[in-house]
C-alpha positions in Angstrom: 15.2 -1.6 1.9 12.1 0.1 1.1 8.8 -1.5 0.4 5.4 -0.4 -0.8 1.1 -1.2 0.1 -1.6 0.7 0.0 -5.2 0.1 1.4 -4.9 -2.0 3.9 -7.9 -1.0 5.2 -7.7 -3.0 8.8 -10.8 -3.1 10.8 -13.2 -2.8 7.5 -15.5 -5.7 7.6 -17.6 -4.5 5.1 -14.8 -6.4 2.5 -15.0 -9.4 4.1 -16.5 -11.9 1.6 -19.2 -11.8 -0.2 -18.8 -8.7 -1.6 -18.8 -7.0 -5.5 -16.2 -4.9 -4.8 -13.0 -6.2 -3.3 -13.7 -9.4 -1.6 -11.1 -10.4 1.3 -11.8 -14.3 2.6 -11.4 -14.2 6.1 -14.5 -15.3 8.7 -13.7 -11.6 10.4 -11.5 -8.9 11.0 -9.0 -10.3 13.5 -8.3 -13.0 11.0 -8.0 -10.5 8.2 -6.1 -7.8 10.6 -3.8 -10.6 11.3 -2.8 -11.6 8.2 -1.6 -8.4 7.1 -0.1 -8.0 10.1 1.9 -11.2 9.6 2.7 -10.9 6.2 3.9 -7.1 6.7 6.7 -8.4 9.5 7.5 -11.6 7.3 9.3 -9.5 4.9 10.0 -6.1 6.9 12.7 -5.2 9.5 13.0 -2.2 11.6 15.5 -1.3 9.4 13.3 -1.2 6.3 10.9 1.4 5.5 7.1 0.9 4.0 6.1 3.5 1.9 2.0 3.1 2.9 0.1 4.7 0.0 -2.7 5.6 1.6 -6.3 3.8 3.6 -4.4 2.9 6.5 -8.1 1.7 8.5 -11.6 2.1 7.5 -14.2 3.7 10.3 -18.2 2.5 9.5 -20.1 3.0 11.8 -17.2 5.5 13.3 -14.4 2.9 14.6 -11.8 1.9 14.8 -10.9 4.7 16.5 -7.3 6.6 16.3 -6.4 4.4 19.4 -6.9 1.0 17.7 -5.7 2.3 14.2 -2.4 3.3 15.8 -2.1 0.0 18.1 -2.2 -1.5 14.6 0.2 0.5 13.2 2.5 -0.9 16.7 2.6 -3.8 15.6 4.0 -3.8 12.4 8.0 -3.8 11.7 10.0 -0.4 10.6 9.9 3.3 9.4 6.6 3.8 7.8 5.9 6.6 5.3 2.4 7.8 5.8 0.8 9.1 2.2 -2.8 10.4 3.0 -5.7 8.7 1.3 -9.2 9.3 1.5 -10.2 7.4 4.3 -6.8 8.9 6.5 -8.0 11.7 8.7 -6.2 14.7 9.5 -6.6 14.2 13.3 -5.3 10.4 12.9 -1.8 12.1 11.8 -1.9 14.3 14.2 -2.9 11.8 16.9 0.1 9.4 15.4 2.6 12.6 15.5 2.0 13.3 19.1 3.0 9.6 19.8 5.6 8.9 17.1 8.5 6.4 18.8 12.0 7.0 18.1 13.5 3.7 16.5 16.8 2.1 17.2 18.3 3.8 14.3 17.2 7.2 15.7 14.8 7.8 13.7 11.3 8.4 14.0 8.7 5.8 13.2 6.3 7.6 11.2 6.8 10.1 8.3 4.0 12.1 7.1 3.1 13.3 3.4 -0.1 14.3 2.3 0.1 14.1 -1.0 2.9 11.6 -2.4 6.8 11.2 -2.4 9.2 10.7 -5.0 12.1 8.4 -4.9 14.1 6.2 -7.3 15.3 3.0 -7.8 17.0 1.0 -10.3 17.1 3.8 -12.7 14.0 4.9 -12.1 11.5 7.0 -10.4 8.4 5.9 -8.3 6.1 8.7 -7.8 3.7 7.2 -4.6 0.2 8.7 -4.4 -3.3 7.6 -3.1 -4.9 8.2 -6.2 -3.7 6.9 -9.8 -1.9 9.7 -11.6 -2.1 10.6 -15.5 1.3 11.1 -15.7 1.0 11.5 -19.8 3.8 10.8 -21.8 7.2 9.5 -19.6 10.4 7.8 -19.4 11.3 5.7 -16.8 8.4 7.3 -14.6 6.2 5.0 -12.9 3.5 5.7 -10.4 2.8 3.4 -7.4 -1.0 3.8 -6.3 -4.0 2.9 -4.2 -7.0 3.8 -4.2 -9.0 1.1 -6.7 -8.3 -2.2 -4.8 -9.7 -4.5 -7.4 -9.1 -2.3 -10.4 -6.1 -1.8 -12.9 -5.2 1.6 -14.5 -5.0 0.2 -18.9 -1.7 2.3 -18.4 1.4 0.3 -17.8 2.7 3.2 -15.9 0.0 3.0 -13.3 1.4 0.1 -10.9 -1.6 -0.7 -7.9 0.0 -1.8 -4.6 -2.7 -2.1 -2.8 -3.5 -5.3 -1.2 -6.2 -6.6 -3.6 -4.6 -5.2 -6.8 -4.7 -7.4 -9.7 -1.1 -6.3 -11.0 -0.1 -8.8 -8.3 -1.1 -11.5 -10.0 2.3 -10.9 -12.3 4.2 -11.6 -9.9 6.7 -14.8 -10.7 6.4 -15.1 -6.3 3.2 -16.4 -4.8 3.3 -14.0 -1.9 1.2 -13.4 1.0 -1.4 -11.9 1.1 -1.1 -8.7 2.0 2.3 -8.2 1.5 4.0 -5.3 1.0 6.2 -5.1 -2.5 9.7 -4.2 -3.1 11.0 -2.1 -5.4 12.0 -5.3 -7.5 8.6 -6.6 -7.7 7.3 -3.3 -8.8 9.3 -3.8 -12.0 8.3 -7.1 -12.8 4.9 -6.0 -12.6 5.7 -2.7 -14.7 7.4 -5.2 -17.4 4.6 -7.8 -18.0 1.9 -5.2 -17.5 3.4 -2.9 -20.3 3.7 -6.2 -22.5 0.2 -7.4 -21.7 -1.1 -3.6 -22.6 1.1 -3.6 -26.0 -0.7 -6.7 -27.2 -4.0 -5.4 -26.3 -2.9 -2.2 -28.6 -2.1 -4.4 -31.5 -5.5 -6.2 -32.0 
């Protein structure tokens, strides 16, 4: 099965409440490291893969360094597809490449794309990026995005997966936080956004 997240940025205290941009409640990083680690392998196997749009780890004040960002990375359950964001160095790939494990399956653990990926599911297509796309006019298009934790693209086609996306909030599931969505729950989201957006339109 294949899920999606995006900024999980572990490590990056500066979220931890209170903050005005994207407030995380935790008393400090382990706690909020955890978490995500715990609901990530609550719902993943190793025979799943995580589509990881982007922000894996934040570095103020220049950590964590590639060493803890990819003993992080350990510890969380099957393939992951690495989609470059704007806080994912070059060297971090690189660093992750030279020690990428082989799973059970044969496979390797990490994939690497530094702009998006396009796959599809249940008639249609999820184009990943970091960044929100203007995708214009589409059909059956949907893009799956970080980038603006708190924030919400007005497009119904703009789905945020991120961790502190407010298009989570439509989900009929009380998940985790930090959980990373299925294909399923992308949908759901898609649907009531696009009706929420239509009534917005007609006032």
């Amino acid at each position: 099965m294949n899920y999606f997240i995006a900024d999980t940025h572990f490590y990056h205290y500066q979220l931890l409440d209170p903050n005005n941009f994207a407030p995380r409640h935790f008393g400090d990083v382990d706690q909020m490291n955890q978490a995500m680690i715990d609901a990530w392998n609550a719902r993943v196997d190793d025979n799943d893969t995580v589509y990881h749009l982007g922000d894996i780890s934040m570095r103020p004040q220049n950590t964590p360094t590639n060493e803890d960002t990819y003993a992080m990375l350990k510890q969380l359950n099957g393939h992951i597809v690495l989609i470059k964001g704007n806080h994912d160095y070059r060297e971090l790939f690189k660093y992750l490449a030279k020690r990428n494990p082989t799973m059970p399956d044969g496979k390797l653990k990490y994939t690497f794309e530094d702009v998006g990926a396009l796959l599809k599911f249940d008639h249609h297509q999820f184009y990943c990026t970091h960044y929100p796309m203007l995708l214009g006019k589409v059909d059956k298009i949907i893009n799956l995005h970080g980038h603006i934790h708190h924030y919400s693209v007005p497009i119904a086609e703009n789905i945020n997966v991120g961790v502190d996306a407010p298009e989570r909030d439509y989900l009929s599931e009380d998940l985790p936080w930090g959980s990373p969505l299925r294909g399923e729950e992308v949908l759901e989201m898609y649907d009531k956004k696009k009706v929420d957006i239509a009534k917005l339109n007609r006032k």
